[in-house]
N, C-alpha and C positions, 0 to 999 in steps of 0.2 A: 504494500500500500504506500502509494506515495506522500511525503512528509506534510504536504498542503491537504490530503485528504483525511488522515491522520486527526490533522487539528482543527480541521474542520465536521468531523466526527464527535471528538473533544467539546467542540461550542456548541453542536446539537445537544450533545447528553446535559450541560450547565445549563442548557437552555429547560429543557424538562426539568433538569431539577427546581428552575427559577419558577417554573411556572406550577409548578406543586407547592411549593412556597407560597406564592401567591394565592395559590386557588385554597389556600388553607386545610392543606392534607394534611391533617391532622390538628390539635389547637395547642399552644402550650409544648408540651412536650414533644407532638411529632412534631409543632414545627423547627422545634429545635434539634429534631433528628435528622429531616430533612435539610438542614441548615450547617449541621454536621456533612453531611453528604460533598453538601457544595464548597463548603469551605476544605474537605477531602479533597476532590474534585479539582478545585482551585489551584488548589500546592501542588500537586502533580502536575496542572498541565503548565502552570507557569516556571516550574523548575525544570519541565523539560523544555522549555522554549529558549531559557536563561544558560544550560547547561549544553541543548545539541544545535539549535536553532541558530540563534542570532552570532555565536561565533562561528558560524559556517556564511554566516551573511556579511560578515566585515567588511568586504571586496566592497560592498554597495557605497553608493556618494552620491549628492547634492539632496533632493528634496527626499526620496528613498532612505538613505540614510538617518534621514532627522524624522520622519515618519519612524522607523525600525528604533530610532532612539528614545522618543517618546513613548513607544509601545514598551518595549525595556522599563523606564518609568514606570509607567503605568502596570506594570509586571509586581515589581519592588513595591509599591504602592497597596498595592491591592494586599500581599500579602502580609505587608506593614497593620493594614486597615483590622485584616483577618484573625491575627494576633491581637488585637487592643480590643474586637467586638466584645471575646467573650468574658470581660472585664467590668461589663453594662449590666446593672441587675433591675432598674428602671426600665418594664418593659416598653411605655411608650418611646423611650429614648432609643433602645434596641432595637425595635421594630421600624423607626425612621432612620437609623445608620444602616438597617439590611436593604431598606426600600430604595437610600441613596447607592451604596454598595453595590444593587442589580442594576440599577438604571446606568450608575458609571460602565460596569464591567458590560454592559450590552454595547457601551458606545464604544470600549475596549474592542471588543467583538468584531463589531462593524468593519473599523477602522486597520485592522489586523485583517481580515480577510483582504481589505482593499490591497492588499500588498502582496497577495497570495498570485496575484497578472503578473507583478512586476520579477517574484520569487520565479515563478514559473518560466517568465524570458532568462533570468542570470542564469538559474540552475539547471545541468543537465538531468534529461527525464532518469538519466540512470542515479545519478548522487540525489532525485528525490528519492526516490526510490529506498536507494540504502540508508537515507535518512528514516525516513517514513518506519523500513522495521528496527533501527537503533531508537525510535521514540516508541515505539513499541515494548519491544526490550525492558527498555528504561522506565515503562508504566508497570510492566510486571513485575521489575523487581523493588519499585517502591510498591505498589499492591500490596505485596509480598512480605516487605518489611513493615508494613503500615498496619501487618495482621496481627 
């Protein structure tokens, strides 16, 4: 599976978890299992993006690059955010950092796949490719470790 289809698989599944979340599977506690789930979810795929992704994209330059840099950001950010949520014991407080939280990480989403053209022109289909099962890999054995 190639590396773009990967993590665009990846933002489908945060996508259903976002919207179990929303739709209130569960109240209280499941939402906070679900919440669990996504903040799982989360760490994973942004560690593999930090760890196989973006230093295989270094080559990139000018407005690509600052897009890829931002997202980076917004990577560190997010996980930063992930760590401090469950410090909130104020449920309306909680429930307005998860609301901000999905709505950032959608536009996170977006703006990450937009680069998924650009990833596609630099990278040959063969190094997606091997990318694609090294993030593979790399989700199994944090699964793995995370059990």
């Amino acid at each position: 599976m190639k590396a773009t289809l990967f993590l665009r698989k990846d933002h489908e599944q945060i996508r259903n978890l976002f919207s179990q979340y929303r739709q209130g599977k569960g109240s209280g506690n499941g939402k906070r299992a679900v919440l669990e789930q996504i903040k799982r979810e989360l760490i994973f795929h942004t560690q593999i993006e930090i760890e196989l992704l973006y230093p295989e994209l270094e080559f990139m330059t000018g407005e690509t690059e600052q897009r890829m840099q931002a997202a980076l950001q917004d990577d560190r950010q997010i996980n930063k955010t992930l760590s401090e949520m469950t410090q909130t014991s104020d449920e309306k407080q909680f429930e307005a950092k998860v609301a901000g939280l999905i709505d950032k990480i959608d536009r996170h989403i977006e703006e990450e796949e937009e680069l998924f053209e650009e990833i596609r022109k630099s990278v040959s289909e063969q190094r997606l490719e091997e990318l694609g099962l090294e993030m593979e890999d790399r989700k199994r054995l944090l699964t793995q470790i995370a059990a």
